[in-house]
C-alpha positions in Angstrom: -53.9 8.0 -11.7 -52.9 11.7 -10.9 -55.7 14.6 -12.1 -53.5 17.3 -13.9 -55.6 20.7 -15.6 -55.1 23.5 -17.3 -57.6 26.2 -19.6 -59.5 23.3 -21.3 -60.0 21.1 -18.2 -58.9 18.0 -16.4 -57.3 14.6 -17.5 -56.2 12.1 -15.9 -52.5 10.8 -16.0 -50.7 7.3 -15.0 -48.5 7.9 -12.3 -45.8 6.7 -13.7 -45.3 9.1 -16.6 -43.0 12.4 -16.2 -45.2 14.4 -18.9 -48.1 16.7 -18.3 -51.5 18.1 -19.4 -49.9 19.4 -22.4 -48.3 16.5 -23.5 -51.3 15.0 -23.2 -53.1 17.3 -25.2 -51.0 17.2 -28.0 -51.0 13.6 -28.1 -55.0 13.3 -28.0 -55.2 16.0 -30.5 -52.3 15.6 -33.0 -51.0 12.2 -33.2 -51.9 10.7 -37.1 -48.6 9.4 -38.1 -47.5 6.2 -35.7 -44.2 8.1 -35.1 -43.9 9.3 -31.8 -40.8 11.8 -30.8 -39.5 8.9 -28.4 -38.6 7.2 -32.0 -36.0 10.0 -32.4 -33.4 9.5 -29.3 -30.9 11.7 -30.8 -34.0 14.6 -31.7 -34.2 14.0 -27.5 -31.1 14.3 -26.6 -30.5 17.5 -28.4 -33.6 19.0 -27.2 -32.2 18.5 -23.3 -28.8 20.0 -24.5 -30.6 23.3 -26.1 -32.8 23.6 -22.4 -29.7 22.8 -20.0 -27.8 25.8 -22.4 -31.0 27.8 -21.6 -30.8 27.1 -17.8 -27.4 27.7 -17.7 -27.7 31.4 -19.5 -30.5 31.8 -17.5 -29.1 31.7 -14.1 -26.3 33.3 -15.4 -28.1 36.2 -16.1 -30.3 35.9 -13.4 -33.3 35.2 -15.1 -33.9 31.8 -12.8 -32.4 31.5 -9.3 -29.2 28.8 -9.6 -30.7 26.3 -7.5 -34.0 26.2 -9.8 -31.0 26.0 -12.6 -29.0 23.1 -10.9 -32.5 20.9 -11.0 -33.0 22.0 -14.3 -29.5 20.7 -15.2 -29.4 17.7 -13.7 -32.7 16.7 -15.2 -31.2 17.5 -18.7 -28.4 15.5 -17.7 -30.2 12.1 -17.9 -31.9 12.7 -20.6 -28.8 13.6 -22.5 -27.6 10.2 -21.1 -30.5 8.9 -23.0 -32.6 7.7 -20.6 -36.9 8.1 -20.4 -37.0 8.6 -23.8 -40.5 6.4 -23.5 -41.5 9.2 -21.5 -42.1 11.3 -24.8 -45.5 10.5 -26.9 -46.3 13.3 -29.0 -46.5 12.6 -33.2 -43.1 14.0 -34.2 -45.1 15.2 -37.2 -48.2 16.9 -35.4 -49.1 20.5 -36.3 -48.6 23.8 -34.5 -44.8 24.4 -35.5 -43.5 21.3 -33.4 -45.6 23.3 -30.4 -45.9 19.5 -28.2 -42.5 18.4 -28.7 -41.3 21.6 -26.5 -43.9 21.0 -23.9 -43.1 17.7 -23.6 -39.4 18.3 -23.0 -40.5 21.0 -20.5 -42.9 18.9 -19.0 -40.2 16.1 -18.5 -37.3 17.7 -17.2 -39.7 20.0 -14.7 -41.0 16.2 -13.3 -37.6 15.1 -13.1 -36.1 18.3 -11.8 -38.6 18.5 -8.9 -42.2 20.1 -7.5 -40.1 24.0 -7.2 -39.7 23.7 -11.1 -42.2 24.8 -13.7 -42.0 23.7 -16.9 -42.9 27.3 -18.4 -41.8 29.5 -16.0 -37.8 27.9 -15.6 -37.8 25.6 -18.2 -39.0 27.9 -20.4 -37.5 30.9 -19.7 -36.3 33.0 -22.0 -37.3 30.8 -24.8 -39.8 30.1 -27.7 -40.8 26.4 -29.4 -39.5 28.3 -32.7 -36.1 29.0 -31.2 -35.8 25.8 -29.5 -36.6 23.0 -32.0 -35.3 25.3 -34.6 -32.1 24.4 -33.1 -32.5 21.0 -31.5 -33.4 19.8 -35.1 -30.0 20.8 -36.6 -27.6 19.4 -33.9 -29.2 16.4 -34.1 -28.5 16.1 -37.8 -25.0 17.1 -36.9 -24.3 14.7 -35.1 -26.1 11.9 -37.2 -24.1 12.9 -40.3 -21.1 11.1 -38.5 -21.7 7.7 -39.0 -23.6 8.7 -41.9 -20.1 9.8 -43.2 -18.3 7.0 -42.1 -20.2 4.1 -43.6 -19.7 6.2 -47.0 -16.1 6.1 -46.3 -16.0 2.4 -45.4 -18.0 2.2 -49.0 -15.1 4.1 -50.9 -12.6 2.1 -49.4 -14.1 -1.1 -50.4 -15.3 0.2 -53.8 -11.8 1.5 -54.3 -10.0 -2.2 -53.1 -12.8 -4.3 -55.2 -11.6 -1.7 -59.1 -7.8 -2.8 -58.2 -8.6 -6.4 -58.2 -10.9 -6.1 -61.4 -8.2 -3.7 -63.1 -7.2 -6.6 -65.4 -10.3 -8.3 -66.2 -10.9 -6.9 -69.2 -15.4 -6.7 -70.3 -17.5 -4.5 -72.5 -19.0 -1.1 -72.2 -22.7 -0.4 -72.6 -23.8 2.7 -74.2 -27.5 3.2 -73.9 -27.9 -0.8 -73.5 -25.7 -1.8 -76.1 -22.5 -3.1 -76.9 -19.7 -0.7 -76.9 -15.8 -0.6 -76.2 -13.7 -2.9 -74.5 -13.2 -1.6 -70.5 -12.1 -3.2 -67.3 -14.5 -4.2 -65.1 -12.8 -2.0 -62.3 -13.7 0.9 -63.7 -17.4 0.6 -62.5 -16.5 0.4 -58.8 -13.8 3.3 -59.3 -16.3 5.4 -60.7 -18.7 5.2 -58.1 -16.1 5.9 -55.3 -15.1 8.8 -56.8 -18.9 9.9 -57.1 -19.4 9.1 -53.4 -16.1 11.7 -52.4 -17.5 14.0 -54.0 -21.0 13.4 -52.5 -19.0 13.4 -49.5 -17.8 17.1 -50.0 -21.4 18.1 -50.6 -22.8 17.2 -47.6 -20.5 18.8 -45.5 -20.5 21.9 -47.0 -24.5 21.7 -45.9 -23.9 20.7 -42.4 -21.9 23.7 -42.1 -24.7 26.2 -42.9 -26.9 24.4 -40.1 -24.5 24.8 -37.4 -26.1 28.6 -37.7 -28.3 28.3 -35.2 -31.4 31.1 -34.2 -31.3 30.3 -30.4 -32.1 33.6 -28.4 -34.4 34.7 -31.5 -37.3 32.9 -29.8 -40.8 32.7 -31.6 -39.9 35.4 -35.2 -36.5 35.9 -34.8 -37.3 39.7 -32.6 -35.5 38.1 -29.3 -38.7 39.4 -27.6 -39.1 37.5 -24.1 -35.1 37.0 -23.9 -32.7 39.6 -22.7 -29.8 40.5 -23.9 -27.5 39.2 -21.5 -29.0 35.8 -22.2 -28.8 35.9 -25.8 -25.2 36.8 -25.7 -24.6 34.0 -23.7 -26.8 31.1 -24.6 -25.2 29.7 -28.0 -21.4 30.0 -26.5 -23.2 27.8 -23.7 -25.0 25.4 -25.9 -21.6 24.9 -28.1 -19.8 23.9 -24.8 -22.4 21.8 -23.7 -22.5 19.8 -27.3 -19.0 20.2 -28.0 -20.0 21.9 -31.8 -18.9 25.2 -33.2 -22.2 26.6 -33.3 -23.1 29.9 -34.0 -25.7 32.4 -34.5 -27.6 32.9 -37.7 -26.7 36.7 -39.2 -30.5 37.5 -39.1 -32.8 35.9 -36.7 -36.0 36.8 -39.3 -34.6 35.1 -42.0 -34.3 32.2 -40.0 -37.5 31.4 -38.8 -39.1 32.2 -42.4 -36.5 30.7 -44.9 -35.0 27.2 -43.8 -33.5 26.5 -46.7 -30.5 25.1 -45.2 -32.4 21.9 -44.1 -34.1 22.0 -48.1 -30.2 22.0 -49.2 -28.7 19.4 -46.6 -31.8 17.3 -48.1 -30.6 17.8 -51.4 -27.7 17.0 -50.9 -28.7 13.8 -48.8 -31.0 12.3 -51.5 -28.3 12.9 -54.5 -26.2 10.8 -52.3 -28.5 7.9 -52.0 -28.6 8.7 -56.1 -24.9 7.4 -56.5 -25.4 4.1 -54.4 -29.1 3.6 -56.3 -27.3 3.9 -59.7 -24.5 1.5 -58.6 -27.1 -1.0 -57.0 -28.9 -1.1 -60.4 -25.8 -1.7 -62.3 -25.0 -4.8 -59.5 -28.1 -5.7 -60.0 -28.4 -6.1 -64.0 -24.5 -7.4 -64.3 -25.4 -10.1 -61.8 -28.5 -11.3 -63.7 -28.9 -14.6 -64.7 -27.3 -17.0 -64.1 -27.5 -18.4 -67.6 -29.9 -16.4 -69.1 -28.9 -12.6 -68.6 -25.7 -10.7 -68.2 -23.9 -12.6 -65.1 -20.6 -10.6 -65.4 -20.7 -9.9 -62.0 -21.3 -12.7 -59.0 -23.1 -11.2 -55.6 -22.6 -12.7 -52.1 -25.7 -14.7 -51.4 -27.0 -13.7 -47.9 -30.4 -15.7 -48.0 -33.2 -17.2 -50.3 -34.6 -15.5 -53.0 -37.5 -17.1 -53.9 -40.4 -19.2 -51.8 -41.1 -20.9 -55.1 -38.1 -21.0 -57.4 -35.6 -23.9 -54.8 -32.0 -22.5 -55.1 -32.7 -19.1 -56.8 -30.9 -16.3 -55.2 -32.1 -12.5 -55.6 -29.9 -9.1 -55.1 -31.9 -8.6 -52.5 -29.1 -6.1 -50.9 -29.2 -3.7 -54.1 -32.9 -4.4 -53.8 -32.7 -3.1 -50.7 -30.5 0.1 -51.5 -32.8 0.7 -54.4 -36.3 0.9 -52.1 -34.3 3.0 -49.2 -33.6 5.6 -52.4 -37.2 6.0 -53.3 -38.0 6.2 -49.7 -35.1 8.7 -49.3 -37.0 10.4 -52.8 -40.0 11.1 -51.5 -39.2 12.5 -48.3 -37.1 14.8 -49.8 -40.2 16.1 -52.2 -41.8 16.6 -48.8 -39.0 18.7 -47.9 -38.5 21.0 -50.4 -42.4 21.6 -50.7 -41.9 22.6 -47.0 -39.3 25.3 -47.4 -42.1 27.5 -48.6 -44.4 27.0 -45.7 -42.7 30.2 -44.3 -45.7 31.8 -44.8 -45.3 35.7 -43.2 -42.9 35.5 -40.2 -42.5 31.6 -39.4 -42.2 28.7 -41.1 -43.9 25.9 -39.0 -42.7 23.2 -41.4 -39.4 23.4 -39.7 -39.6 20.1 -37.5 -41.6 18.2 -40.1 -38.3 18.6 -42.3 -35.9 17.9 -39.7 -37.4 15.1 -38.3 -37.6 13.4 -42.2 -34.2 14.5 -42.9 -33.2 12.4 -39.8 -35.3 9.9 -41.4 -33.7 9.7 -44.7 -29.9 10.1 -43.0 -30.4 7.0 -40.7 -32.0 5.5 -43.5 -29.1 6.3 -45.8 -26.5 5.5 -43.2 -28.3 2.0 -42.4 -28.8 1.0 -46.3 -24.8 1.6 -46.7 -23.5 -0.4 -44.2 -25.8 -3.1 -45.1 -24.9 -2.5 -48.9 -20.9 -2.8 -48.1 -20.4 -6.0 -45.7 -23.5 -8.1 -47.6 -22.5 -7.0 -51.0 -19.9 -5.3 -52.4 -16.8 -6.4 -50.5 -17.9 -10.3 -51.6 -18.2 -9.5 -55.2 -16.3 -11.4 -57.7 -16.3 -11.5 -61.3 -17.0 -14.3 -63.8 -14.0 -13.9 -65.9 -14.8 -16.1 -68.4 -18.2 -14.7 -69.5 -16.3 -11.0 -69.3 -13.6 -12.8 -72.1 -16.2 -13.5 -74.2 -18.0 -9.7 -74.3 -14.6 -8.2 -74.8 -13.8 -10.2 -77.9 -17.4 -9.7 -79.0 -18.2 -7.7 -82.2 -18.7 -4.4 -81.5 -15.2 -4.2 -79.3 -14.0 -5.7 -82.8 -14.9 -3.2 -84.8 -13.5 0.0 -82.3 -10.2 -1.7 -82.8 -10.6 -1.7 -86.7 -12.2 1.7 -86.4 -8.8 3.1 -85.0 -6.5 1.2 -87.7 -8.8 2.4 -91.0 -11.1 4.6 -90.1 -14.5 4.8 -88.9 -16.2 5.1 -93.6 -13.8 2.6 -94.1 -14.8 0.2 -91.4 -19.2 1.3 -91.6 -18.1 0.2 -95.6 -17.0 -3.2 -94.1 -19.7 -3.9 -92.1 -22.4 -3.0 -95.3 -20.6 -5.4 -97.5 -19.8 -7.8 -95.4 -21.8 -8.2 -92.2 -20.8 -9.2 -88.8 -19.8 -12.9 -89.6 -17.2 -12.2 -92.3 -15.9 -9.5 -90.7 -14.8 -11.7 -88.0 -13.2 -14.4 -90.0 -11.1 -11.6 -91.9 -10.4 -10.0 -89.0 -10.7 -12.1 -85.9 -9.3 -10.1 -82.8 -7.5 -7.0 -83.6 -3.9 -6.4 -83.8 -4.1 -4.2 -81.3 -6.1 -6.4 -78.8 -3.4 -8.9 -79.5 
């Protein structure tokens, strides 16, 4: 065990870990939530790009002497590489404006970096927790929208293959639960793809506003504790180090009070995870049965659905879709409520909406690639049972309503009534 101090006293630390006393703090006073920061690799990784950008400005500058730099670096360097992320404890959701998650990362790379390194005084320099996880935050969801993107892609794809092959099956509509016109069954799947492009659209339009960055503005936005010379060159640094076209926000205030961008890229998020809980229902409902409900539709069955019914097989996979959308719900609520914790000069909500907004992307991006290889590419259709809705009545009567008119047919159906409507009538001369 090592003794480490600072204003509040002394603790004692393993050996073995790379954090310090403030670390330690923030983990005995803060933690609530059972999600530590180590849980968010990419959150890590993003953070040790943002402080090897800083190092890099700041020798530059000559704020920090080069060697102190280099150490500073190369420490960045293996964390970027993804390695000791069990080195980083804190509660990703604890209080104080994401306060322990920068002292951690300062306190890590100053260990790793060497005894001449401080983790305030070099590590530090020329920076603010505001600035920092401000920024962090959003390349990390830049980078997780990727495969995010990609999985919705491989979803399109395979909605768009599975309306071709149902094109000529021919079923019935449902209006507000009940019967309505004839329709092919592909139309379902091609409406959904098309709902997911445009979802598609949406969401990158919102990672675009959080490539605005407020690194340099450190804790309000005022640049105070960061010269000029640094701020100039800290965010051309960062995008070379990440590879992104970042850029600075057009006014450094507004960004540590209004983060609205991460309240719309959440938005946009959850009304994605809308389209694929609205199609999961509707493979869930035209699947049921199998000789009592609907059983238009015929998943892939992936395991057991039942520890007391022997051979009965649930959706579990739209199941599944549907529970990562209320999940994906409710931290979104969170979200929005936290755009308006920008109370005065600094919203300390920031990180708390970042760090769920990673949440409900992985979520999102998990649930769909699931959702596409378990489900929908196996689907197939019971064409049989989809016959017999399309020559039911109500598809019947559209086709007469077309030939006579809809008085003339409701006069029919008065005097008549279903039954002897089909014997006159049978299928329609123009369904023939």
């Amino acid at each position: 065990m090592r003794k480490v101090e600072d204003a509040f006293g002394t603790l004692e630390l393993p050996d073995d870990v790379l954090y310090g006393v403030q670390t330690a703090r923030t983990v005995s006073n803060m933690s609530f939530s059972g999600h530590s920061l180590s849980q968010y690799p990419i959150y890590i990784q993003s953070l040790a790009a943002v402080k090897k950008a800083a190092a890099l400005a700041n020798a530059r500058t000559g704020i920090i002497d080069p060697a102190i730099s280099a150490s500073i670096v190369g420490a960045c360097d293996e964390l970027i590489a993804g390695k000791h992320t069990d080195q980083f404890p804190v509660d990703a959701f604890h209080g104080g404006g994401s306060i322990g998650i920068n002292m951690n990362i300062n306190e890590v790379i100053a260990a790793l970096a060497g005894d001449q390194v401080n983790p305030a005084d070099h590590v530090n320099a020329s920076q603010s927790t505001a600035d920092v996880c401000h920024t962090a935050i959003r390349i990390a969801l830049i980078e997780t929208v990727k495969p995010l993107e990609q999985s919705l892609l491989q979803i399109i794809q395979t909605l768009e293959l599975k309306a071709e092959q149902l094109k000529p099956v021919s079923t019935i509509a449902r209006t507000c639960w009940q019967d309505g016109m004839r329709v092919s069954a592909g139309v379902l799947f091609q409406a959904a793809a098309s709902a997911l492009k445009r979802r598609i659209e949406a969401v990158s339009l919102a990672v675009e506003d959080i490539h605005r960055i407020n690194l340099g503005g450190t804790v309000i936005g005022s640049g105070m504790g960061a010269s000029s010379s640094y701020r100039e060159a800290v965010i051309p640094l960062l995008a070379e180090v990440t590879g992104l076209h970042l850029q600075e926000r057009a006014d450094l205030y507004d960004a540590a009070q209004y983060p609205d961008d991460l309240g719309r890229l959440s938005s946009e998020i959850r009304l994605t995870s809308v389209v694929l809980v609205k199609l999961a229902k509707d493979l869930r409902l035209l699947s049921s049965g199998p000789e009592t409900g609907l059983s238009e539709l015929v998943l892939p069955a992936v395991q057991a659905g039942s520890s007391f019914f022997p051979g009965k097989v649930n959706p579990v996979i739209p199941e599944t879709v549907i529970q990562c959308g209320l999940l994906i719900n409710g931290n979104d609520s969170v979200i929005q409520s936290a755009v308006e914790l920008g109370e005065v000069h600094l919203n300390l909500a920031d990180g708390l909406m970042g760090t769920l907004l990673l949440d409900n992307m992985q979520m999102l991006w998990r649930a769909a690639v699931i959702f596409e290889s378990k489900c929908l590419f196996g689907i197939t259709v019971n064409e049989d049972i989809c016959k017999r809705y399309a020559d039911s009545f109500i598809p019947l009567i559209v086709d007469l309503k077309e030939q006579y008119g809809y008085e003339q047919v409701a006069l029919w159906i008065k005097q008549w009534g279903p039954q002897q409507i089909r014997e006159k009538f049978g299928r329609s001369e123009k369904h023939e």
